[in-house]
C-alpha positions as CSV (number, residue, x, y, z in Angstrom):
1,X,6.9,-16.4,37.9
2,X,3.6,-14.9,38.6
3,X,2.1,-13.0,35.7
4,X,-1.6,-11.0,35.7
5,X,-3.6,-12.3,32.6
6,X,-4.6,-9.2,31.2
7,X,-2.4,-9.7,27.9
8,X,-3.5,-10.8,24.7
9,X,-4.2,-14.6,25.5
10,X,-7.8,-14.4,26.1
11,X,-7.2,-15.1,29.8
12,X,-9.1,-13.8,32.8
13,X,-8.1,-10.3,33.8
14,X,-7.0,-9.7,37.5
15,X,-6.3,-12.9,38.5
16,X,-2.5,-14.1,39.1
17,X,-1.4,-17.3,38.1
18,X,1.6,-19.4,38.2
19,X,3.7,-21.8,35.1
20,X,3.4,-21.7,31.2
21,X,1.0,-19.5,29.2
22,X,-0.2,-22.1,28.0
23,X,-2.6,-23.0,31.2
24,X,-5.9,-22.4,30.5
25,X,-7.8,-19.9,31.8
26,X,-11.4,-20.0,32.5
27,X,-13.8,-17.5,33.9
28,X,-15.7,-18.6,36.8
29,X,-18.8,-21.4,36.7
30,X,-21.6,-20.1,35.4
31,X,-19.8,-16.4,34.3
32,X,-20.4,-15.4,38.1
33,X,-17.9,-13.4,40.6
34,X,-19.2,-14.1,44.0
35,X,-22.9,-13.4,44.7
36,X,-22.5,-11.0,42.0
37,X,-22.2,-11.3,38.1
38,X,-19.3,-9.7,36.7
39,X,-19.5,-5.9,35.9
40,X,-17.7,-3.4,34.0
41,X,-16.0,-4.3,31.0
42,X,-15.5,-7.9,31.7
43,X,-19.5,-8.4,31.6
44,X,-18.8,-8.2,28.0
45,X,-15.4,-9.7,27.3
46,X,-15.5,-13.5,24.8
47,X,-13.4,-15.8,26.7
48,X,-11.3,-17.6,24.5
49,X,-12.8,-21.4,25.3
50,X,-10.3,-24.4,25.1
51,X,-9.7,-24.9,20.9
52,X,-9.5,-21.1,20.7
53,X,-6.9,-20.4,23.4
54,X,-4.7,-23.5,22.3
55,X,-4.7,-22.2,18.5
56,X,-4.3,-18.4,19.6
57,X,-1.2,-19.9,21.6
58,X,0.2,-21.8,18.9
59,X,0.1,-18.9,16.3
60,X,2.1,-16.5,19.2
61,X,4.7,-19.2,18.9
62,X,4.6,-18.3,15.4
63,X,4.5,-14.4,15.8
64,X,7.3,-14.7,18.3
65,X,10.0,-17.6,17.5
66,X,9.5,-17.5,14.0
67,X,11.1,-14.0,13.8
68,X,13.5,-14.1,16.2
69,X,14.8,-17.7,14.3
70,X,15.1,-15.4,11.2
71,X,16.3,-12.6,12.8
72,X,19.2,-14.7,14.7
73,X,19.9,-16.9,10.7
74,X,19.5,-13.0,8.3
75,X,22.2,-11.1,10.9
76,X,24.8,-14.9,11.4
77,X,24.2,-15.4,7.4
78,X,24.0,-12.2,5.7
79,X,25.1,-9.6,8.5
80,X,21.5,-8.2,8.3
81,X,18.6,-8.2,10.9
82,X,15.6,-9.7,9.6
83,X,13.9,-6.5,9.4
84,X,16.7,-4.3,7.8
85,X,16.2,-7.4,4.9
86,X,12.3,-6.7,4.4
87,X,12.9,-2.8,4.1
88,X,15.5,-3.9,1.3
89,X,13.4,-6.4,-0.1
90,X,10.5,-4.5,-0.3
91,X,12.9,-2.0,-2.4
92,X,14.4,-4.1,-4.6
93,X,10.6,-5.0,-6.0
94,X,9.9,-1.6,-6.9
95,X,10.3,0.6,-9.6
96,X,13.7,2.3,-10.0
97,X,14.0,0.6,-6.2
98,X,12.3,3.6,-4.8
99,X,9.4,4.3,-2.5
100,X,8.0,7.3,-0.4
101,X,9.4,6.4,3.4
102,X,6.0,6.5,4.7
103,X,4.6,3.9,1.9
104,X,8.1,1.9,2.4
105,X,6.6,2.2,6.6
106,X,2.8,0.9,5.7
107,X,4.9,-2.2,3.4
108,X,7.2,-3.0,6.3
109,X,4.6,-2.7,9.1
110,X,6.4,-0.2,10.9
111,X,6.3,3.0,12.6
112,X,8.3,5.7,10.8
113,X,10.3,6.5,13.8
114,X,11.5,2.8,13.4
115,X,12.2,3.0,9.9
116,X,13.8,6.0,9.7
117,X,16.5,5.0,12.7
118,X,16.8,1.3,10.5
119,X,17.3,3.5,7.3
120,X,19.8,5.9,8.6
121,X,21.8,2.5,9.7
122,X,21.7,1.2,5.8
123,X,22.4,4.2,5.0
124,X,25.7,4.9,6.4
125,X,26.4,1.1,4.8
126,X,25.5,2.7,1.0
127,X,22.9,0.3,1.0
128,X,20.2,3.1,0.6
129,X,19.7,6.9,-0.1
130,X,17.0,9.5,0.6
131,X,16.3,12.0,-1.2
132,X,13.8,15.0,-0.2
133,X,10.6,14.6,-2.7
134,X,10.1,18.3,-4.4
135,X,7.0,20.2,-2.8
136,X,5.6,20.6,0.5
137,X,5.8,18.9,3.4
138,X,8.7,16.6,4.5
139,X,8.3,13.7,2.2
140,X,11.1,11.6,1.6
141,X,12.1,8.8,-0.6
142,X,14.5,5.5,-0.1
143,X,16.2,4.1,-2.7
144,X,18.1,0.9,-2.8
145,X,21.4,1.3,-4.2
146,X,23.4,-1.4,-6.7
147,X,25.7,-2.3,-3.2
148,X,22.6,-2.5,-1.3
149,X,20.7,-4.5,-4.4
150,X,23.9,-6.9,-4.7
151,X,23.7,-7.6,-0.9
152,X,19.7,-8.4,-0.6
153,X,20.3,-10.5,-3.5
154,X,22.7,-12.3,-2.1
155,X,21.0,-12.9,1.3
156,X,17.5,-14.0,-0.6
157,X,18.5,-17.8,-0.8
158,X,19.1,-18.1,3.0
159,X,15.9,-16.7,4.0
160,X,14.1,-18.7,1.4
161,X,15.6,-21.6,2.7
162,X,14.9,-20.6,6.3
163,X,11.3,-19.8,5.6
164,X,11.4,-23.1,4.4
165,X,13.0,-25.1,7.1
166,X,11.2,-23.2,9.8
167,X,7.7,-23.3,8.4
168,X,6.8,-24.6,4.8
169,X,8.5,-28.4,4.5
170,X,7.1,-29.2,7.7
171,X,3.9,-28.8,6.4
172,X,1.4,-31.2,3.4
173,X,-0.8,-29.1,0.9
174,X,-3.3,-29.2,2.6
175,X,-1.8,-27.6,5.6
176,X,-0.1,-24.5,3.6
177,X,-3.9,-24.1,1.7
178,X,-4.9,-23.5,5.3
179,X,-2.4,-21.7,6.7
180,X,-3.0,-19.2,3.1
181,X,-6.5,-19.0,4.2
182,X,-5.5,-17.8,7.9
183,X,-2.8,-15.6,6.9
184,X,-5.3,-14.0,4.2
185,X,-8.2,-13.6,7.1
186,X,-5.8,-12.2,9.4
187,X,-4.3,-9.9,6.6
188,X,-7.8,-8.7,5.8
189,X,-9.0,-8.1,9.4
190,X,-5.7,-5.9,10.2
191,X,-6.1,-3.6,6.6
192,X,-9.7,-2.8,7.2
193,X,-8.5,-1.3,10.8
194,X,-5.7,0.1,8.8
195,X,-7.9,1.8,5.8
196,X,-10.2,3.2,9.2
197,X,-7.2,4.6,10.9
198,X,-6.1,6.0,7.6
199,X,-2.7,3.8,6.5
200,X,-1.3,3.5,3.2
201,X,-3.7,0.8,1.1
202,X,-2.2,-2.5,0.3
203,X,0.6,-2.6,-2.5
204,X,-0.2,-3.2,-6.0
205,X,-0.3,-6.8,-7.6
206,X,3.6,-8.0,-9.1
207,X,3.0,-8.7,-13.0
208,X,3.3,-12.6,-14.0
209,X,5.9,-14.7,-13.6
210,X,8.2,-12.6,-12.2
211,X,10.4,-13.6,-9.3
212,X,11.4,-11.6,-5.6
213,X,13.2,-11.8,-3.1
214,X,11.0,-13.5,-0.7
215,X,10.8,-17.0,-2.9
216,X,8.1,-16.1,-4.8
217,X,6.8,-16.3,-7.9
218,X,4.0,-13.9,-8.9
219,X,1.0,-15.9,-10.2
């Protein structure tokens, strides 16, 4: 199926080509359109080259299978999509389970909208309650309740065991070191456009040795 390559892959813009996404894309010889050199915006535009284009493919693979295979285990496992799990998650790490909705949005990396229509589903489960916060404005907190605690607690060693089939036993030391360094990159790049734009700043550090419900243990 034809497909313009104006989409996040690095590829040429305008042209039409056919077969995987994975084809390279190249500008022409010499950065040249006709008897002309490119104008506008793609004068300016960093083709991905080769190395670049094949490891931006690879981590979409990531971005795209690896939550859909979660997604698909969390809701045949645990009766939960994979991100109604984070939102409960994130909860059950706070104090008294509790969080403003728009800080429990920032954690979650999701629109409001999203997380309240995702809320008002746990909700009518008894999994979570809001409550309006005293003051002005329309600020609203979610709190996880002991039914909705019990259940993410319960789902916790299937995802950690997903998490692990999927990604981290496939993978030597030296692999995950590198894979913490991209993840860490990629996280910082995406917070400083957040702190411009004006999002909620990163959450606070977990005290030592404590355990969550993603697997981990706080160092």
């Amino acid at each position: 199926m034809a497909s313009t390559a104006d989409d996040a892959d690095g590829s040429r813009p305008g042209r039409q080509r056919r077969g995987s996404t994975a084809e390279a894309a190249e500008a022409p010889a010499g950065g040249k359109t006709g008897s002309a050199g490119p104008t506008g915006p793609v004068a300016g535009t960093r083709w991905l080259n080769g190395d670049e284009r094949a490891a931006w493919l690879a981590n979409s693979a990531i971005m795209i299978s690896l939550p859909a295979a979660l997604d698909a285990r969390m809701q045949r496992e645990a009766g939960l999509t994979f991100f109604e799990y984070m939102v409960l998650s994130v909860l059950s790490e706070q104090p008294a389970r509790t969080l403003q909705m728009s800080t429990l949005a920032a954690r979650t990396a999701a629109s409001l909208s999203r997380l309240s229509h995702v809320v008002g589903r746990l909700e009518k489960r008894a999994l979570i309650t809001r409550t309006r916060i005293p003051g002005p404005g329309r600020r609203t907190n979610a709190t996880l309740t002991e039914a909705g605690y019990e259940v993410v607690v319960a789902a916790a060693p299937g995802h950690v065991a997903a998490v692990r089939e999927y990604l981290i036993d496939g993978l030597d030391p030296q692999e995950l070191a590198t894979l913490r360094r991209i993840g860490a990159a990629v996280d910082t790049a995406v917070k400083r456009e957040q702190a411009d734009a004006g999002s909620a700043p990163p959450p606070p550090p977990k005290a030592a040795g404590t355990h969550d419900t993603h697997g981990r243990t706080a160092d």
